[in-house]
Backbone as CSV, one residue per row, in Angstrom:
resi,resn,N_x,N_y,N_z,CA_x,CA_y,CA_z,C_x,C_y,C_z
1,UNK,5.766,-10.161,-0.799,6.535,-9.641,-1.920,6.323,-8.133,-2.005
2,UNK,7.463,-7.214,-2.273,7.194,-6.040,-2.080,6.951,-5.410,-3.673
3,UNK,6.160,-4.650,-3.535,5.651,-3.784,-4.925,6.975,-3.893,-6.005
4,UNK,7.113,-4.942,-7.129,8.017,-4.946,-7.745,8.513,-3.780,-8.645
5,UNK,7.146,-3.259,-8.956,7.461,-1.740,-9.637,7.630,-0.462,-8.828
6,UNK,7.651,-0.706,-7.745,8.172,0.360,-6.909,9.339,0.955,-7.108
7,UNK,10.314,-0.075,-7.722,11.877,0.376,-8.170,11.705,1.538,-9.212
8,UNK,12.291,2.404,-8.911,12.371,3.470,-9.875,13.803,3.124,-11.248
9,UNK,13.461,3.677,-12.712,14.056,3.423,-13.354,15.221,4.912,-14.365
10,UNK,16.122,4.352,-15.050,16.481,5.929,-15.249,16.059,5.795,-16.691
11,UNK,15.279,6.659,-17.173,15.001,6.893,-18.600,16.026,8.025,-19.146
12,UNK,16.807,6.994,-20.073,17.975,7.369,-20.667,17.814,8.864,-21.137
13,UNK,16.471,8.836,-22.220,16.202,9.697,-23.192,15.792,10.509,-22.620
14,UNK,14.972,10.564,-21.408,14.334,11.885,-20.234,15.167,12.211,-19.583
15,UNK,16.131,11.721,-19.071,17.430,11.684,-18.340,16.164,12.591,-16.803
16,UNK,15.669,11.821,-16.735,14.700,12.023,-14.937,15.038,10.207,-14.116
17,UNK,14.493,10.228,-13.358,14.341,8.835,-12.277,13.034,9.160,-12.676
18,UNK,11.967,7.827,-13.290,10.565,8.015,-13.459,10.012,5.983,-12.593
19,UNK,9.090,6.508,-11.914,9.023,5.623,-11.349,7.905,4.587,-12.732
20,UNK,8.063,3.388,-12.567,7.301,2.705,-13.655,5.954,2.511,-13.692
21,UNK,5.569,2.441,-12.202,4.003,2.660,-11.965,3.356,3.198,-12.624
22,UNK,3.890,4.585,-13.321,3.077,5.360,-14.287,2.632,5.207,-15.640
23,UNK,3.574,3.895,-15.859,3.386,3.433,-17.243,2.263,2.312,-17.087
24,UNK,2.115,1.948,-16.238,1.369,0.883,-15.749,-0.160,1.474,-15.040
25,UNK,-0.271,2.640,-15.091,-1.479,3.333,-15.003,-2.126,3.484,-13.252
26,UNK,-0.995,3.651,-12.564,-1.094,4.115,-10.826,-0.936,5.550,-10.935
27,UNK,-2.172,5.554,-10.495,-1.749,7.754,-10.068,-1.923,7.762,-9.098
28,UNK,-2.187,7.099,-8.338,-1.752,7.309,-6.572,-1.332,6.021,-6.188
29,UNK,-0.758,6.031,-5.371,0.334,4.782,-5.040,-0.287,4.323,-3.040
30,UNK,-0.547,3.732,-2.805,-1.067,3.457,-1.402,-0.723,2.532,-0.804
31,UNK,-1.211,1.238,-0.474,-0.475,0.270,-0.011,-0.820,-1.111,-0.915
32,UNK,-0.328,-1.919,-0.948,-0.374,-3.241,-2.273,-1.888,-4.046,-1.646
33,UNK,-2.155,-3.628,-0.892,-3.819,-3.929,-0.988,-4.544,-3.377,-1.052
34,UNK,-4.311,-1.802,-1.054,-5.422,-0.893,-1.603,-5.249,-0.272,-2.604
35,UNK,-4.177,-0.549,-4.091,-3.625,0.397,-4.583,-4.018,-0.370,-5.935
36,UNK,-4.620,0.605,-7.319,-5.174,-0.814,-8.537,-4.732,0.536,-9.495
37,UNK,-4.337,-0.403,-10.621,-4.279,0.750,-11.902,-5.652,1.393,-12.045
38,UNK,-5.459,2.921,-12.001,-6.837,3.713,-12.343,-7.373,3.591,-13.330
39,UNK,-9.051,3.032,-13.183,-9.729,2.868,-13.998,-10.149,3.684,-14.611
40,UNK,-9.829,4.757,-14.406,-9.945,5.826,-15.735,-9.405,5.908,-16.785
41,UNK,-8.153,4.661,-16.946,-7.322,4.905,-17.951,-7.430,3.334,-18.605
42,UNK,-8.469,2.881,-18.201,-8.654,1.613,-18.944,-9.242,2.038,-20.673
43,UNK,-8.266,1.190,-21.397,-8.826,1.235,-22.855,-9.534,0.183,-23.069
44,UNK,-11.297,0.862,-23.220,-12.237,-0.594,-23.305,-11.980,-1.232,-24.540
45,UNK,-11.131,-0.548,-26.016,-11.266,-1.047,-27.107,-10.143,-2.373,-27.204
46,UNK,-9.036,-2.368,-26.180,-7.977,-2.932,-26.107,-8.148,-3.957,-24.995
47,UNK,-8.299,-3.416,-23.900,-9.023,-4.093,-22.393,-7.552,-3.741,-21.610
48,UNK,-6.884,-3.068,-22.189,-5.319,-2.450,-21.507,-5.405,-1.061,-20.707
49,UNK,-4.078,-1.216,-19.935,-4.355,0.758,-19.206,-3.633,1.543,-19.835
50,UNK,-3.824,2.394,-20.534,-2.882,3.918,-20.571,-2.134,4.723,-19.604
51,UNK,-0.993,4.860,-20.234,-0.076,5.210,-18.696,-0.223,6.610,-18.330
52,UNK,-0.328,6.946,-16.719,-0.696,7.846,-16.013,-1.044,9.528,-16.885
53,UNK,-0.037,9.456,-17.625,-0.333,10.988,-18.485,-1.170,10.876,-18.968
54,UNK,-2.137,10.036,-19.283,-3.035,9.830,-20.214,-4.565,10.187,-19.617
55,UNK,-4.518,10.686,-18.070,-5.461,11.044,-17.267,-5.856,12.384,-17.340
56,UNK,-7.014,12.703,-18.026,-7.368,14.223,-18.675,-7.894,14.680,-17.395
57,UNK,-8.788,14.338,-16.015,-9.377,14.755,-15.018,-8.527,14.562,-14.435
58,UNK,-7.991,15.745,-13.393,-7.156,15.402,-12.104,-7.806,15.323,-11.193
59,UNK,-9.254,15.434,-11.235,-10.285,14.535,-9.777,-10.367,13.426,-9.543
60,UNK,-9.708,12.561,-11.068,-9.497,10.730,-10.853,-8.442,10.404,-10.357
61,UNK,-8.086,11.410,-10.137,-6.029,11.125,-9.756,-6.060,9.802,-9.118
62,UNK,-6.904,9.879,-7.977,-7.218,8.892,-6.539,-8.321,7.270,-6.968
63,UNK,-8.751,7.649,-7.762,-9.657,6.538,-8.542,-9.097,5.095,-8.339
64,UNK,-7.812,4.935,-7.995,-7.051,3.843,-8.532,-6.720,3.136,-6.967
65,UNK,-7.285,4.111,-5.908,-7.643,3.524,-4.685,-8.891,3.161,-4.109
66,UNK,-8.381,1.763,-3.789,-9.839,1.431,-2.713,-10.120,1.871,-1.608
67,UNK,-11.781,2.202,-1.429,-11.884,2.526,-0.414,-12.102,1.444,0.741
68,UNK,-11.676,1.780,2.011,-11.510,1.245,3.116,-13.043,0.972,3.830
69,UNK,-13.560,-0.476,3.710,-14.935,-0.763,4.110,-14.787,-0.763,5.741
70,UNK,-15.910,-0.156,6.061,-15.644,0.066,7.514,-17.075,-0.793,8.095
């Protein structure tokens, strides 16, 4: 099954193409087995993610990928 949120959507009110991943808390996008909503944007009070803008460090950008066990 291919990344269902991969489809990009048109936000009427932004009038941009915003892909949905971001609402769903992906700041880097990789492949569907290495790719997890960044845990930097987990709300422990809720147990939900905050969507991508909500990432104050841009050193976590990548956080949301696994690393490759070698």
């Amino acid at each position: 099954m291919l990344f269902r949120f991969m489809a990009t959507i048109y936000k009427k009110h932004l009038k941009y193409l915003f892909c949905v991943l971001y609402d769903e808390a992906y700041t880097s996008i990789g492949h569907v087995n290495d790719t997890i909503p960044n845990p930097s944007l987990l709300d422990v009070s809720t147990g939900k993610y905050l969507p991508a803008y909500h990432l104050k460090d841009g050193t976590l950008e990548r956080s949301g990928r696994l690393k490759k066990v070698q």
